[in-house]
C-alpha positions in Angstrom: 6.0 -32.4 84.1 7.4 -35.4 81.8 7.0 -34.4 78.3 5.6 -31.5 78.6 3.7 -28.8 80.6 0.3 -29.1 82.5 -0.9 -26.0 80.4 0.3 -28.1 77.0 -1.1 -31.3 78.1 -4.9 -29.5 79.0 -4.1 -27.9 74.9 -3.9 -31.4 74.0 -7.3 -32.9 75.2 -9.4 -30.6 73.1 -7.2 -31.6 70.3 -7.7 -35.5 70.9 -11.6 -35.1 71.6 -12.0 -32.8 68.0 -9.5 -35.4 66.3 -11.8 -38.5 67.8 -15.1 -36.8 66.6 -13.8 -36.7 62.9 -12.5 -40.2 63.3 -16.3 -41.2 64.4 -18.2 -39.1 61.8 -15.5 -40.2 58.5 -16.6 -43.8 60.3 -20.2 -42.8 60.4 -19.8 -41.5 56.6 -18.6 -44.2 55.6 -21.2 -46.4 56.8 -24.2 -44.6 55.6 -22.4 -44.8 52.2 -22.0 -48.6 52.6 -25.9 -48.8 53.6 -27.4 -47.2 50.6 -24.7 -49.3 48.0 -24.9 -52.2 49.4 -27.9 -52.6 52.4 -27.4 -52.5 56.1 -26.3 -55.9 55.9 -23.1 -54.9 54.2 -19.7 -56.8 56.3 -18.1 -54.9 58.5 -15.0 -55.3 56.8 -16.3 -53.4 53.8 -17.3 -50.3 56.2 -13.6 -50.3 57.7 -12.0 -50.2 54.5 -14.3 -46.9 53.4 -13.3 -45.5 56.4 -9.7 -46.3 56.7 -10.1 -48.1 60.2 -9.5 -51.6 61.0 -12.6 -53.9 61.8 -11.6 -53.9 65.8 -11.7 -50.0 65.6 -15.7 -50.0 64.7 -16.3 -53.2 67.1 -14.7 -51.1 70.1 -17.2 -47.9 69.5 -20.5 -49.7 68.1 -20.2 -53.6 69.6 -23.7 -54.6 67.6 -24.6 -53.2 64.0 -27.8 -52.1 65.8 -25.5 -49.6 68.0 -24.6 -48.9 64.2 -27.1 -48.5 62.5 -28.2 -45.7 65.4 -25.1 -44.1 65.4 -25.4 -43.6 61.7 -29.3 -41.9 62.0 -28.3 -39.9 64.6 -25.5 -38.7 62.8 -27.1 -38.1 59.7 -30.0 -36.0 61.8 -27.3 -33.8 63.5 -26.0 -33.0 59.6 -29.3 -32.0 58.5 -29.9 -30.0 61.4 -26.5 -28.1 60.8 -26.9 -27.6 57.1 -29.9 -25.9 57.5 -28.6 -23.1 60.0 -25.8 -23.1 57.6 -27.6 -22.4 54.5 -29.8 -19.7 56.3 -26.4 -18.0 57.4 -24.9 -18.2 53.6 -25.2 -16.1 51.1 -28.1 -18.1 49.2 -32.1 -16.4 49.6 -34.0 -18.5 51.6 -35.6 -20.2 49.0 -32.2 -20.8 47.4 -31.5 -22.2 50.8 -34.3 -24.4 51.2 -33.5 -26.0 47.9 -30.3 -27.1 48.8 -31.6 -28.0 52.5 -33.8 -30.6 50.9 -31.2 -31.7 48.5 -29.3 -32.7 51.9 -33.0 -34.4 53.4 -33.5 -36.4 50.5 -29.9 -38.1 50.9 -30.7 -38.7 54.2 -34.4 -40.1 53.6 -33.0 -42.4 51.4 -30.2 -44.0 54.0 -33.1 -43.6 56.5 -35.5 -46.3 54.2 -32.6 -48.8 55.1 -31.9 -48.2 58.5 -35.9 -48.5 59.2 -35.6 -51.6 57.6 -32.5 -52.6 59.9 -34.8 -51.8 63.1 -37.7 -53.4 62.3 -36.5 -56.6 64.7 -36.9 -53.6 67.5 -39.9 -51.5 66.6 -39.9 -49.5 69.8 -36.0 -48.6 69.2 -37.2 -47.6 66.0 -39.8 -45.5 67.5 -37.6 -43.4 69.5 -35.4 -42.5 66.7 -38.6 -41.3 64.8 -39.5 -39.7 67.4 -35.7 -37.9 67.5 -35.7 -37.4 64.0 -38.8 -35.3 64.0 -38.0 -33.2 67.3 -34.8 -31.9 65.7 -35.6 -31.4 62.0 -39.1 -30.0 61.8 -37.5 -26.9 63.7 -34.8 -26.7 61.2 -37.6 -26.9 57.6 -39.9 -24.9 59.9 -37.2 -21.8 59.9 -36.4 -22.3 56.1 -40.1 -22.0 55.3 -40.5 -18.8 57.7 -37.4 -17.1 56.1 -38.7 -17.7 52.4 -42.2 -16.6 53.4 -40.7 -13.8 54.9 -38.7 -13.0 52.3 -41.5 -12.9 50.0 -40.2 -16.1 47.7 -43.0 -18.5 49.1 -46.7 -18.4 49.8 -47.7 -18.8 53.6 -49.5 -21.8 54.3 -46.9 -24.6 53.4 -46.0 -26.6 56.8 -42.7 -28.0 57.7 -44.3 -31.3 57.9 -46.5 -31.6 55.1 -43.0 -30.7 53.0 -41.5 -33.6 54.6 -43.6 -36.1 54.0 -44.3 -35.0 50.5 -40.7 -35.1 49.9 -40.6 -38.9 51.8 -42.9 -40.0 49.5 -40.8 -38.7 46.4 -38.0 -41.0 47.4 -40.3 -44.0 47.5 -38.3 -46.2 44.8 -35.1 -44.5 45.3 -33.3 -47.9 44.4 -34.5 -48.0 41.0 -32.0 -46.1 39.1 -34.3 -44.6 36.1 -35.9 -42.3 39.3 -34.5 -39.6 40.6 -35.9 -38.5 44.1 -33.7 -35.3 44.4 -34.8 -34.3 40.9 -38.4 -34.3 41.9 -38.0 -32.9 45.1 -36.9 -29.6 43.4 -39.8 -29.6 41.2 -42.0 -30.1 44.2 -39.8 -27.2 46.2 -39.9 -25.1 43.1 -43.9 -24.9 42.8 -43.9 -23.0 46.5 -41.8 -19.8 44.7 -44.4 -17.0 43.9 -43.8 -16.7 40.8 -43.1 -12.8 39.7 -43.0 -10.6 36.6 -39.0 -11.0 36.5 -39.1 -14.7 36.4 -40.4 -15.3 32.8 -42.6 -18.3 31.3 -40.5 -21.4 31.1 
């Protein structure tokens, strides 16, 4: 075979399908980034040069910024769902774990406040990706909240979405930059920890 053998060539695909995927989720990064800096109006241009791509490059995978502005919640969704099995598989307790979960929500919640605002020209679109957003990661804050009750750090009780929308409310105002949603979110995820003899006043 030309250039190489079949065996080398069917190597390759993998290779260019893994490469392609980073291209798309640097791209994806980079757009998210551009959307909480600047709005989901920001030009084009100004989301290629984050990502290193030329404009025609984000045209040929996403031909409308609403094909964007999907890609980019869907993305950020998959993260979340992957940190959290992450965390729970790392060395942190689950508490510890949860902590740096919602860290991870908050930065998505407050991208997420501009892409709602980017699909409100197609509320049933919207609708659908609510809908995806709560299918795959109130699974994911469900599982922390088992493993920290079951490790004894929390109280049973809490609910994976009660904790969400408590923490979506804490990033109401996220723009103004005297607030600081993720601080307040782990005073909120603090106050679940039973609170035991070891860990002091203060």
């Amino acid at each position: 075979m030309p250039g190489g053998t079949v065996a080398e060539a069917e190597a390759e695909q993998p290779r260019k399908r893994a490469d392609a995927r980073r291209n798309e989720a640097t791209l994806l990064d980079a757009a998210a980034a551009a959307f909480v800096e600047s709005g989901v109006d920001v030009p084009v241009r100004d989301i290629a040069r984050r990502a290193g791509v030329g404009v025609g490059t984000i045209y040929r995978h996403f031909p409308t910024r609403g094909d964007l502005v999907v890609a980019v919640f869907r993305h950020q969704v998959q993260a979340c769902v992957v940190a959290g099995q992450e965390l729970l598989d790392g060395r942190e307790s689950p508490h510890a774990a949860l902590v740096l979960w919602i860290d991870r929500f908050v930065d998505f919640l407050v991208t997420k406040h501009g892409l709602a605002e980017a699909m409100q020209s197609d509320s049933a679109g919207f609708e659908t990706l609510h809908k995806y957003f709560l299918d795959r990661l109130i699974p994911v804050c469900e599982s922390m909240l088992h493993a920290a009750v079951e490790s004894g750090e929390i109280a049973p009780g809490q609910t994976a979405l009660e904790l969400m929308r408590a923490v979506g409310n804490l990033c109401i105002g996220a723009s103004d930059p005297r607030y600081d949603p993720r601080r307040m979110a782990r005073v909120l995820v603090a106050g679940l920890r039973i609170r035991t003899e070891n860990d002091g006043i203060g």
